[in-house]
Biopython code that builds the backbone (N, CA, C, O; Angstrom):
import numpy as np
from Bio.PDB.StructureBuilder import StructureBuilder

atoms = [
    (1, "UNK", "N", (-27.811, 2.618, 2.835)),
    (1, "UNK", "CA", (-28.701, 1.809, 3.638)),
    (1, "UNK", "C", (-28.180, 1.716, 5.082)),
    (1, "UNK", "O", (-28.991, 1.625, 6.004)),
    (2, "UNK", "N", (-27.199, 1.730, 5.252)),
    (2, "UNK", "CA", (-26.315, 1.089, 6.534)),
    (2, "UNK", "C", (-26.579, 2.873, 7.585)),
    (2, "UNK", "O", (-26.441, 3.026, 8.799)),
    (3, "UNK", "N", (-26.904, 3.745, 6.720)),
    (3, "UNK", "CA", (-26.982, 5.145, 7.151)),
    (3, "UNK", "C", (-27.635, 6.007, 6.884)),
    (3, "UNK", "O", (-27.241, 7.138, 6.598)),
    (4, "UNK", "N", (-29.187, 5.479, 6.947)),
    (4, "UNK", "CA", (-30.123, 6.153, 6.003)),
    (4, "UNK", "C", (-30.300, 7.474, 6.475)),
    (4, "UNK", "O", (-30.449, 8.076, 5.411)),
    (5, "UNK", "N", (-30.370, 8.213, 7.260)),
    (5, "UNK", "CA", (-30.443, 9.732, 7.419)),
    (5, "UNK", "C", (-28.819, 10.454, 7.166)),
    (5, "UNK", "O", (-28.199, 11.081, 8.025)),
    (6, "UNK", "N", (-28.439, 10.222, 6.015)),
    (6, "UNK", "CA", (-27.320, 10.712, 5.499)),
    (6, "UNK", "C", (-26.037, 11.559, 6.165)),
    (6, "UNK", "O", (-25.312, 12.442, 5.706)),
    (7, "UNK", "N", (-26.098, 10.852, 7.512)),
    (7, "UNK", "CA", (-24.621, 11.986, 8.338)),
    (7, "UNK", "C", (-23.418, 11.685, 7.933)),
    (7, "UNK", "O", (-22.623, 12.569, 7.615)),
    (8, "UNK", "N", (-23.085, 10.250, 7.883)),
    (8, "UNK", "CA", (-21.738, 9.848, 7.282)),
    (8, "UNK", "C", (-21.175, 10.176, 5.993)),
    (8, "UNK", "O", (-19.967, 10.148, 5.759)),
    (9, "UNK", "N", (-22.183, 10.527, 5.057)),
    (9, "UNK", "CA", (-21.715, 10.845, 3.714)),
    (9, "UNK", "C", (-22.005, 12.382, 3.878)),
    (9, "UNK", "O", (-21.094, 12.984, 3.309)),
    (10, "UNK", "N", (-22.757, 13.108, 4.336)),
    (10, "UNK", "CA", (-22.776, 14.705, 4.444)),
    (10, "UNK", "C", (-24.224, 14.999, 3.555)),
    (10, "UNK", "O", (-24.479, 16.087, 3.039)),
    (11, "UNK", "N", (-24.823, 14.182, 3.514)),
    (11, "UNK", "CA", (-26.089, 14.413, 2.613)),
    (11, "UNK", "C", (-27.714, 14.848, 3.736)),
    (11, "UNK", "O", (-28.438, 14.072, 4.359)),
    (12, "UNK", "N", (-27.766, 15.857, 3.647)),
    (12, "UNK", "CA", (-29.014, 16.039, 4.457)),
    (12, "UNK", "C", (-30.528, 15.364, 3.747)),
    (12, "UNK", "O", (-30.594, 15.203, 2.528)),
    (13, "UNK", "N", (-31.587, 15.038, 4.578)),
    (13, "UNK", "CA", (-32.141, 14.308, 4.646)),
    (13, "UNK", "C", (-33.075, 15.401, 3.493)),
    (13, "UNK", "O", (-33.527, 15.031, 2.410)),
    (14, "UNK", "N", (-33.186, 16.710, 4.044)),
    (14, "UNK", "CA", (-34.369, 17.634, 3.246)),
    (14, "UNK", "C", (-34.127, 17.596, 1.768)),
    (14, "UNK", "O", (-34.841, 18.299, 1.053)),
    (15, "UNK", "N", (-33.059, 16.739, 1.162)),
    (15, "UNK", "CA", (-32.492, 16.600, -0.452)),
    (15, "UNK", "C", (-33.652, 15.961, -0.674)),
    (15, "UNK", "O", (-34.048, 16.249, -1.803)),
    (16, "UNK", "N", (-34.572, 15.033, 0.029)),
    (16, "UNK", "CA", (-35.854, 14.546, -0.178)),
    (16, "UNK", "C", (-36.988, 14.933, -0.148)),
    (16, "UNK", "O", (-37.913, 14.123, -0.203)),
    (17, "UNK", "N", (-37.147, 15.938, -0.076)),
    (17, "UNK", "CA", (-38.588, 16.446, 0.400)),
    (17, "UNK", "C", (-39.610, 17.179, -0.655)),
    (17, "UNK", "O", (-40.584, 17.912, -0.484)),
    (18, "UNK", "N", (-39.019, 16.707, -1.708)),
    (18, "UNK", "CA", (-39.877, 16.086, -3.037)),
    (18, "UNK", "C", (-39.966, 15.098, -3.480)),
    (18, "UNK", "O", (-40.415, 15.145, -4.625)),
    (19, "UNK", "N", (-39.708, 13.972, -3.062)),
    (19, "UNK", "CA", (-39.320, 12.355, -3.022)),
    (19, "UNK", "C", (-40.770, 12.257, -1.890)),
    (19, "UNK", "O", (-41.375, 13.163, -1.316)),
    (20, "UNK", "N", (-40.969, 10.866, -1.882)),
    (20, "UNK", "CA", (-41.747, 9.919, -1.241)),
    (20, "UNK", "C", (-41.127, 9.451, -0.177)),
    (20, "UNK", "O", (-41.767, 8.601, 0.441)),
    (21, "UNK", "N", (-40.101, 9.725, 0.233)),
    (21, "UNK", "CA", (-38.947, 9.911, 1.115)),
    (21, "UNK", "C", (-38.725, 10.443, 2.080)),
    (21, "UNK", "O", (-38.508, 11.653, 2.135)),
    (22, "UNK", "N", (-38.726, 9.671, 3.066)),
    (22, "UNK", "CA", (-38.540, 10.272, 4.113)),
    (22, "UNK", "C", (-36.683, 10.359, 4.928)),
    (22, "UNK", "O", (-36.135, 11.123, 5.723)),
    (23, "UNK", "N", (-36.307, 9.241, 4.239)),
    (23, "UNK", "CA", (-34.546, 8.894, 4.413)),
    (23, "UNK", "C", (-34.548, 7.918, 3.317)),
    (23, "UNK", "O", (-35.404, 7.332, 2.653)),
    (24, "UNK", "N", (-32.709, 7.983, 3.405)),
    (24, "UNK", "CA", (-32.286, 7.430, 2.096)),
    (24, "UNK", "C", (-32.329, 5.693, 2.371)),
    (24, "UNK", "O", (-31.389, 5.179, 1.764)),
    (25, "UNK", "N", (-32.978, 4.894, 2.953)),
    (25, "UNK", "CA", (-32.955, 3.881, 3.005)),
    (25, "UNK", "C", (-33.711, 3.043, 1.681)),
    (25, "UNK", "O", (-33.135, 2.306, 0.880)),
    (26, "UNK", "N", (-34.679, 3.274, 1.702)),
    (26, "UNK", "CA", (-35.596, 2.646, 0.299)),
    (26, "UNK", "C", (-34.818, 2.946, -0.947)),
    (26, "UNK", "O", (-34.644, 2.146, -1.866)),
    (27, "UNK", "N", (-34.241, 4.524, -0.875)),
    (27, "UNK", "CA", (-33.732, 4.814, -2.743)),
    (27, "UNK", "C", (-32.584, 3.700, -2.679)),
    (27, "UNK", "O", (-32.493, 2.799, -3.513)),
    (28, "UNK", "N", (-31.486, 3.911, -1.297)),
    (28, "UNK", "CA", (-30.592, 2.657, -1.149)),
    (28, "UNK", "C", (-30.759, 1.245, -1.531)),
    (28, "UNK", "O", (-30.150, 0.594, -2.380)),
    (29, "UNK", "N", (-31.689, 0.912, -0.749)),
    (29, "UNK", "CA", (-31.931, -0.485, -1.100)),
    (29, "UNK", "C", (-32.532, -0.819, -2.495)),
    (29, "UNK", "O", (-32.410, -1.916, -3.039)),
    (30, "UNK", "N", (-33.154, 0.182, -2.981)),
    (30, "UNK", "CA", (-33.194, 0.315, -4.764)),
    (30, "UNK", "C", (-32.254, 0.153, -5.532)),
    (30, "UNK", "O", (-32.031, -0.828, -6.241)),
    (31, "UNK", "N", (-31.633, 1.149, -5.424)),
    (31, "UNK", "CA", (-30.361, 1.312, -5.779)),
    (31, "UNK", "C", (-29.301, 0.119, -5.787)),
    (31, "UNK", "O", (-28.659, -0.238, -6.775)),
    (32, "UNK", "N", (-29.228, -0.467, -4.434)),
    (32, "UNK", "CA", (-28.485, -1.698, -4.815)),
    (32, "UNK", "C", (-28.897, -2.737, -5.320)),
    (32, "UNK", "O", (-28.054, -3.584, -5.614)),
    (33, "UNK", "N", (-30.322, -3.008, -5.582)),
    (33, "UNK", "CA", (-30.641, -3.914, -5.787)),
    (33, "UNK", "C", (-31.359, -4.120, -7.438)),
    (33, "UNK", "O", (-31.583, -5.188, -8.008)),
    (34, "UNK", "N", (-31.596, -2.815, -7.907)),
    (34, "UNK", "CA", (-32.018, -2.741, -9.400)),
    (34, "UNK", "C", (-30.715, -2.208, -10.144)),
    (34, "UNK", "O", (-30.525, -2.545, -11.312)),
    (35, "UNK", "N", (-29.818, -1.381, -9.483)),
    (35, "UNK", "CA", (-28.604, -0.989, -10.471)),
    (35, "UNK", "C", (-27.231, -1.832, -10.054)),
    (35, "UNK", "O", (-26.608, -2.454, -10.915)),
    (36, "UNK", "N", (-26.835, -1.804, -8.748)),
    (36, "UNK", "CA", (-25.874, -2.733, -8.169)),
    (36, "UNK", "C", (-25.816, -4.280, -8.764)),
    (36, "UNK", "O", (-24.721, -4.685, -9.155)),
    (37, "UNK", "N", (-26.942, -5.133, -8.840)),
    (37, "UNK", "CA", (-27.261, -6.488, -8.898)),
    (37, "UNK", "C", (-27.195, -6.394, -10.221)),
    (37, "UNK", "O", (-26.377, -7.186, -10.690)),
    (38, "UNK", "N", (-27.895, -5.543, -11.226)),
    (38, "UNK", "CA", (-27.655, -5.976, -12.501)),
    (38, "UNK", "C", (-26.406, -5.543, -13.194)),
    (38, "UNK", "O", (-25.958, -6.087, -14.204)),
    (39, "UNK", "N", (-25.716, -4.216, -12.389)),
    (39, "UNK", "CA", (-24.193, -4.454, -12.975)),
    (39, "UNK", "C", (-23.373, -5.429, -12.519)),
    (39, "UNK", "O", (-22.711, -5.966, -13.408)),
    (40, "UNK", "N", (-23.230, -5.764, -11.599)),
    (40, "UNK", "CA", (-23.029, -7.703, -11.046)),
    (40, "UNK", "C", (-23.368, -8.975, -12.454)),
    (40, "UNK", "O", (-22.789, -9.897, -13.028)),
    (41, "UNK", "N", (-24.527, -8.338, -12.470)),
    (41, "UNK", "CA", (-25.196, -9.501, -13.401)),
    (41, "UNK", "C", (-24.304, -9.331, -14.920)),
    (41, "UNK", "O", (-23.866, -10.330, -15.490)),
    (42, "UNK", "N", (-24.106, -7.899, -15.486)),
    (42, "UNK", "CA", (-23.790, -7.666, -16.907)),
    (42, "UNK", "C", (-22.043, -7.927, -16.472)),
    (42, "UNK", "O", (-21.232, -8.334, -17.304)),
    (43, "UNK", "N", (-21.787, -7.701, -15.454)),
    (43, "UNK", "CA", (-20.402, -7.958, -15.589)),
    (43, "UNK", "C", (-20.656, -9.104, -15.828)),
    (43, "UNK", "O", (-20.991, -9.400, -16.975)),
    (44, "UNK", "N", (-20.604, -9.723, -15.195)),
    (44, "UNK", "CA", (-20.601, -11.213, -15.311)),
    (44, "UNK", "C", (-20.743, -11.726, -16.544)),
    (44, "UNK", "O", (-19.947, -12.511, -17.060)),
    (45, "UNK", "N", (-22.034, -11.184, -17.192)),
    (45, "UNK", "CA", (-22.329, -11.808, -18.670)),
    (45, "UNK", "C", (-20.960, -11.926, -19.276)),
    (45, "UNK", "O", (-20.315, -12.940, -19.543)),
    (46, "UNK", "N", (-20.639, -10.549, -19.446)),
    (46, "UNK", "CA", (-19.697, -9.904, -20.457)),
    (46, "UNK", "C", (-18.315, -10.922, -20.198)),
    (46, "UNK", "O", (-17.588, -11.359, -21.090)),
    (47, "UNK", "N", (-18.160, -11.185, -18.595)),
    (47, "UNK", "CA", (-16.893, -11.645, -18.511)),
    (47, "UNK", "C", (-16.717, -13.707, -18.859)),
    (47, "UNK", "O", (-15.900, -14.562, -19.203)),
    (48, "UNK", "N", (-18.058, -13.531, -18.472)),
    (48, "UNK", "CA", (-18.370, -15.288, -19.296)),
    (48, "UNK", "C", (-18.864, -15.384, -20.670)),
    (48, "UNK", "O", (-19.154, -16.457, -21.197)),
    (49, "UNK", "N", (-18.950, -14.291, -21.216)),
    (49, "UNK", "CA", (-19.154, -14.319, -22.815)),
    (49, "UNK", "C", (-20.572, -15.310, -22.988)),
    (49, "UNK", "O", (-20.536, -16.446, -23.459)),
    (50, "UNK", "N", (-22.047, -14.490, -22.410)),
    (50, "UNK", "CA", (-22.678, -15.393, -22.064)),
    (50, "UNK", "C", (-23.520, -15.063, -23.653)),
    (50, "UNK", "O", (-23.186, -13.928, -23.992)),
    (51, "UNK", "N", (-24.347, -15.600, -24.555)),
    (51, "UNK", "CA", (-24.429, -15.164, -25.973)),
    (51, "UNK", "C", (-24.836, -13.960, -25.959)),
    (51, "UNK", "O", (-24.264, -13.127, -26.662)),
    (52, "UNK", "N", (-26.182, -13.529, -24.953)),
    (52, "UNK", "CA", (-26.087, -12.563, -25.270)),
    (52, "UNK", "C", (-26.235, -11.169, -24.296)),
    (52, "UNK", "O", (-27.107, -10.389, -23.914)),
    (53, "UNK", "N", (-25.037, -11.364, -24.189)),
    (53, "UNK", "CA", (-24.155, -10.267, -23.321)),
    (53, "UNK", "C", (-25.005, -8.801, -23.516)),
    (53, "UNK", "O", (-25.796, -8.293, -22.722)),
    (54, "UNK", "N", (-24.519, -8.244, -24.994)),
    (54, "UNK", "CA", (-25.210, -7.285, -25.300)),
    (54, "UNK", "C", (-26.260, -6.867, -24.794)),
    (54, "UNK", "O", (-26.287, -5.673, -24.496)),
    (55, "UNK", "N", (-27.487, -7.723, -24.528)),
    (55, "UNK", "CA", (-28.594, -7.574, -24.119)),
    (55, "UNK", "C", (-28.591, -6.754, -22.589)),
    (55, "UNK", "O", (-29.203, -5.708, -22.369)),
    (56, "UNK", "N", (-27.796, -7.460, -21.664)),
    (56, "UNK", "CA", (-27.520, -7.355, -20.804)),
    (56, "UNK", "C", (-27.227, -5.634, -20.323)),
    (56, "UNK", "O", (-27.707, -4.824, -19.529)),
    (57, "UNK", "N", (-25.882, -5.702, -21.590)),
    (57, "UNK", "CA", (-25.275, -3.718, -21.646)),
    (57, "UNK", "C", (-26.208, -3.022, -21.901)),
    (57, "UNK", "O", (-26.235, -1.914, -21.364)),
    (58, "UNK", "N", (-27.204, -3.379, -22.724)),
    (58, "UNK", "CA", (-28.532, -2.448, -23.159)),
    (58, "UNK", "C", (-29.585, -1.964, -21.878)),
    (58, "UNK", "O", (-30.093, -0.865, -21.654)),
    (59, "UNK", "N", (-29.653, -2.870, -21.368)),
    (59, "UNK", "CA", (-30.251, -3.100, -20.049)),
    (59, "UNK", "C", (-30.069, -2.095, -18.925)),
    (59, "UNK", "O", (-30.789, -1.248, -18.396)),
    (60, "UNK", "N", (-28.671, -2.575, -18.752)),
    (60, "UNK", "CA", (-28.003, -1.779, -18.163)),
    (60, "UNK", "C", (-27.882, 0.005, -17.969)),
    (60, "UNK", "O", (-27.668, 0.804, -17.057)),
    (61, "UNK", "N", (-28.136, 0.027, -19.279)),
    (61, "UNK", "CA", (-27.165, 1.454, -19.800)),
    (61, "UNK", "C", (-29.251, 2.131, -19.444)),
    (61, "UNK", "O", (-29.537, 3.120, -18.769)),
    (62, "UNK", "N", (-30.029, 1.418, -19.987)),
    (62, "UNK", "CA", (-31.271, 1.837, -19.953)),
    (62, "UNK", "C", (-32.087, 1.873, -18.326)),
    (62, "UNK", "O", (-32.920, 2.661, -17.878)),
    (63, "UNK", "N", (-31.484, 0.759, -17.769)),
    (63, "UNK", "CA", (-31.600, 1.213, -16.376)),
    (63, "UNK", "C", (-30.928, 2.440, -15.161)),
    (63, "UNK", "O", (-31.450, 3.038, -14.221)),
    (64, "UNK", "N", (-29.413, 2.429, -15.796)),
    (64, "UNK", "CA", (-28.923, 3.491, -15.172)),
    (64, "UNK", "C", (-29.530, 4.816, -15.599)),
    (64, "UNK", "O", (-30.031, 5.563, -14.758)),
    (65, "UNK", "N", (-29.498, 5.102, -16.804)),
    (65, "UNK", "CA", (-30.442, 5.958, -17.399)),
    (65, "UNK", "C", (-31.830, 6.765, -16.479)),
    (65, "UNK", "O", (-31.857, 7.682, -15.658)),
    (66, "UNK", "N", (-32.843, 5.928, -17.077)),
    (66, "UNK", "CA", (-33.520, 5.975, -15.853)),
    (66, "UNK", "C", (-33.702, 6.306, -14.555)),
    (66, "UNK", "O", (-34.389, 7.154, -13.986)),
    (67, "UNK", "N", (-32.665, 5.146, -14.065)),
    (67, "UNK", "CA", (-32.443, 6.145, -12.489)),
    (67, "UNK", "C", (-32.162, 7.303, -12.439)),
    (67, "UNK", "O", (-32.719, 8.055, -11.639)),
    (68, "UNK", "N", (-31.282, 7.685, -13.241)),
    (68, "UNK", "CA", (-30.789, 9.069, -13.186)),
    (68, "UNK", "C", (-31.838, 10.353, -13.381)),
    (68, "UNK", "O", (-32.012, 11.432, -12.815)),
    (69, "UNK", "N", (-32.402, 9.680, -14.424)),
    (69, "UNK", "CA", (-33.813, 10.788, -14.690)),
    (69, "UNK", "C", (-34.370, 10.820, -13.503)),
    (69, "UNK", "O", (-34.389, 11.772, -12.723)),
    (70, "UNK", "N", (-34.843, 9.734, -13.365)),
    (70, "UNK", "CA", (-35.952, 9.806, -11.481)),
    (70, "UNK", "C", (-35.743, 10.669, -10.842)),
    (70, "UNK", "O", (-36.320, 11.713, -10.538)),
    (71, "UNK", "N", (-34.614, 10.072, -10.562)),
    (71, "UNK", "CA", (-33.554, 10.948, -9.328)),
    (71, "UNK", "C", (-33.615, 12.424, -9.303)),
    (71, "UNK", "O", (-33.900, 13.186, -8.379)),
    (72, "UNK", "N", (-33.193, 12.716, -10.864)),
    (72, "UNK", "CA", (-33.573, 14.463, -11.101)),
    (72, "UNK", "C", (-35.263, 14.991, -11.081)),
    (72, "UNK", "O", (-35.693, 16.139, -10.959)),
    (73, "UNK", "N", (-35.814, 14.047, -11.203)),
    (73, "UNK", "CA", (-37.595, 14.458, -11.336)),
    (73, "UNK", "C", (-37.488, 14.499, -9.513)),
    (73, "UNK", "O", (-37.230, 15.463, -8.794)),
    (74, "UNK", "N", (-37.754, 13.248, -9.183)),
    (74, "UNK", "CA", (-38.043, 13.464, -8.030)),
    (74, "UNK", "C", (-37.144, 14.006, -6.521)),
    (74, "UNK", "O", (-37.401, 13.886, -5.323)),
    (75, "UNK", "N", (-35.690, 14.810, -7.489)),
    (75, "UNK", "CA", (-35.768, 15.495, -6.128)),
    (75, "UNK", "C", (-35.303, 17.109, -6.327)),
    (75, "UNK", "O", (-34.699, 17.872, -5.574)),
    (76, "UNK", "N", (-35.835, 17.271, -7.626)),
    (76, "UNK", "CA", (-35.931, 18.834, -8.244)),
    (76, "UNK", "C", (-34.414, 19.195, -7.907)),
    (76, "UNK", "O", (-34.054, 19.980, -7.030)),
    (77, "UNK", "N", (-33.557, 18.439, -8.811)),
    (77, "UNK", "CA", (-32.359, 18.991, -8.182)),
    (77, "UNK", "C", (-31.484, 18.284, -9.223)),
    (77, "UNK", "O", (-31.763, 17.112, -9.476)),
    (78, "UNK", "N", (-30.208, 19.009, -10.005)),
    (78, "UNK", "CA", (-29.495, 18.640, -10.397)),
    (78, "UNK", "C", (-27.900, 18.933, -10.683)),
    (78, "UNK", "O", (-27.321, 19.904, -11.171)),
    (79, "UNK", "N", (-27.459, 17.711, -10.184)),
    (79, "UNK", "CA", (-26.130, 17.625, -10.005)),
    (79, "UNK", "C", (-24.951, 17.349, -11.322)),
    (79, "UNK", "O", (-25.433, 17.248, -12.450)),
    (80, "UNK", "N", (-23.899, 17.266, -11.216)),
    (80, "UNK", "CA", (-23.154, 17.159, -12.212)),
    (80, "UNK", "C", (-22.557, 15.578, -12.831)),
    (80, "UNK", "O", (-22.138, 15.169, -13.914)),
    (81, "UNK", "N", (-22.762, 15.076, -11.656)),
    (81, "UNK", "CA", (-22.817, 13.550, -10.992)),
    (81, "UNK", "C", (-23.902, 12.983, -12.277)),
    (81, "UNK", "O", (-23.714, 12.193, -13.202)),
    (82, "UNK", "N", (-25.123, 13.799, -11.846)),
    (82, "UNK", "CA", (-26.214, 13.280, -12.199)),
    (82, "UNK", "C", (-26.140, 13.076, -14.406)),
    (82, "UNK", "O", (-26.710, 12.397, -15.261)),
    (83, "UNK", "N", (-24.945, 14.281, -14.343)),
    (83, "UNK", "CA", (-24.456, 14.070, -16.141)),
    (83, "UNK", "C", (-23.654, 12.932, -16.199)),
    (83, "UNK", "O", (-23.905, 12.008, -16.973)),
    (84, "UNK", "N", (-22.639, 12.935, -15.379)),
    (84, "UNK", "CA", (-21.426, 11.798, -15.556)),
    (84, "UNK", "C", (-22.249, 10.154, -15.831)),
    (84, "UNK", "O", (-22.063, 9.314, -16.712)),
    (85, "UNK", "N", (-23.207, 10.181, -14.641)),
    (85, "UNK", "CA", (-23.975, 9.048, -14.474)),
    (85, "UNK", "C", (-24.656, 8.861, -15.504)),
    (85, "UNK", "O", (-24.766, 7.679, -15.830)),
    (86, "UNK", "N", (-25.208, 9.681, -16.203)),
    (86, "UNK", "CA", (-26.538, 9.510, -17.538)),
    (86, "UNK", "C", (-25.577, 9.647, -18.449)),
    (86, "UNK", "O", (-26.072, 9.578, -19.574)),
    (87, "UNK", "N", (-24.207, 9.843, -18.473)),
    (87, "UNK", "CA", (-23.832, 10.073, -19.752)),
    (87, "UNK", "C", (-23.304, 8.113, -19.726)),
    (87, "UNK", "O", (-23.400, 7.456, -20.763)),
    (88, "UNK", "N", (-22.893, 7.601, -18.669)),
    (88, "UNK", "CA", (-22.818, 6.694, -18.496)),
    (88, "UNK", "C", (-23.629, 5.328, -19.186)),
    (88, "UNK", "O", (-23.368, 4.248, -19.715)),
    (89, "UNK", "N", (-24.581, 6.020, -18.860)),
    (89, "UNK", "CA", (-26.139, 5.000, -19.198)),
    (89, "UNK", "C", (-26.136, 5.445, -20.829)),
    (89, "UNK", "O", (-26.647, 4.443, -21.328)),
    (90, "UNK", "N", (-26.038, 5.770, -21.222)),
    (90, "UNK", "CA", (-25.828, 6.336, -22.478)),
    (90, "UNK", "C", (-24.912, 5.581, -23.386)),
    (90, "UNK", "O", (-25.185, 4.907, -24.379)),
    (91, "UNK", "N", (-23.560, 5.891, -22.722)),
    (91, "UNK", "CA", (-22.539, 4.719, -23.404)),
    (91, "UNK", "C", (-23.055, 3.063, -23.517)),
    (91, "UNK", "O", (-23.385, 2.427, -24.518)),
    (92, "UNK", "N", (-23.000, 2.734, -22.384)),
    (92, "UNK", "CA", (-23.765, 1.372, -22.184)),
    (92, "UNK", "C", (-24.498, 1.313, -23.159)),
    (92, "UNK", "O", (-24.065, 0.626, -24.084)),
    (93, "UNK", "N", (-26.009, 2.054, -23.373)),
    (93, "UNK", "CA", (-26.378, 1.427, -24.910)),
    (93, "UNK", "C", (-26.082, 1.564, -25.789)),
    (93, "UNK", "O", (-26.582, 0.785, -26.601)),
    (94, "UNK", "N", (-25.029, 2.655, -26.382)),
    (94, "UNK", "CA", (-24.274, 2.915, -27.801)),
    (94, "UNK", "C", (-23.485, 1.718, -27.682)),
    (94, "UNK", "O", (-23.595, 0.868, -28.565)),
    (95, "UNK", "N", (-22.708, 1.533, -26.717)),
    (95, "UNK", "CA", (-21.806, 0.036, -26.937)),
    (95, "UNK", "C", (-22.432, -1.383, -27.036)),
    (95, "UNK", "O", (-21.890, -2.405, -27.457)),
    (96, "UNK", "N", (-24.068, -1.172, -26.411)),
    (96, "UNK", "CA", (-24.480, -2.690, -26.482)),
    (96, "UNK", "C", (-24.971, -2.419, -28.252)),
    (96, "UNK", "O", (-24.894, -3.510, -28.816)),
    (97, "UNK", "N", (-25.419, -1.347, -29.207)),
    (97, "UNK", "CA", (-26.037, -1.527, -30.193)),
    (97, "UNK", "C", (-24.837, -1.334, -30.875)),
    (97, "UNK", "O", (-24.960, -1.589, -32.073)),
    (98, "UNK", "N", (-23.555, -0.923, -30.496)),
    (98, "UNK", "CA", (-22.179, -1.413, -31.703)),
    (98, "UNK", "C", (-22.209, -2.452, -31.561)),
    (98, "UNK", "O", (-22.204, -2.935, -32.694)),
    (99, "UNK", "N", (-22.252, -3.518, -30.568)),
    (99, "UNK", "CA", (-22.114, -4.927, -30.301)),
    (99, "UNK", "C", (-22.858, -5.433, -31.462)),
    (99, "UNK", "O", (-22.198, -6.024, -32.317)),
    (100, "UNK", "N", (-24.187, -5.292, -31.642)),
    (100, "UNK", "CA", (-24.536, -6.179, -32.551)),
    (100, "UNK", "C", (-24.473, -5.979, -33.826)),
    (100, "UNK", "O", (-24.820, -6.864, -34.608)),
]
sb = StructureBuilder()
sb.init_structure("model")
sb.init_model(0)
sb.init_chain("A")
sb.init_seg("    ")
for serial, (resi, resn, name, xyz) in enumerate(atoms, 1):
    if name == "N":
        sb.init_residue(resn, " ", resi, " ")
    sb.init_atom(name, np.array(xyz, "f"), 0.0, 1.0, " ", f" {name:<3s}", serial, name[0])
structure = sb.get_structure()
């Protein structure tokens, strides 16, 4: 967000131009605010043992998920990142459905 036409990180802008996108400001502010805020939020659960935490990891793991798919739909492009991350989202719900 702080750098939405991607020079500081080395990301050119045309990585969008199958996106709705014109710069990385909107996926940013998405991004922090649907995946950032709710891993904020599940930490938190988890670390206040709130009842039901689990719910939270499920959430989680199903939202990162998600993004990750998007991300590969809408910008015809896939990275290795883009496995680490979904394999991520993945764990998250195998661990929220061992939880219960």
């Amino acid at each position: 967000m702080v750098d939405p036409w991607g020079r500081k990180v080395g990301i050119a802008t045309t990585i969008l131009r199958h996106s709705p996108f014109s710069n990385f400001f909107i996926p940013g502010l998405i991004l922090f605010v649907v995946i950032g805020i709710t891993s904020l939020l599940t930490a938190l659960a988890v670390i206040v043992k709130i009842r039901h935490h689990r719910n939270f990891i499920f959430l989680e793991g199903c939202i990162l998920s998600g993004w990750i798919g998007i991300q590969i739909v809408m910008l015809h492009l896939f990275h290795p990142l883009h496995f680490l991350m979904g394999m991520f989202g993945a764990l998250l719900v195998a661990i929220s459905i061992k939880l219960r």
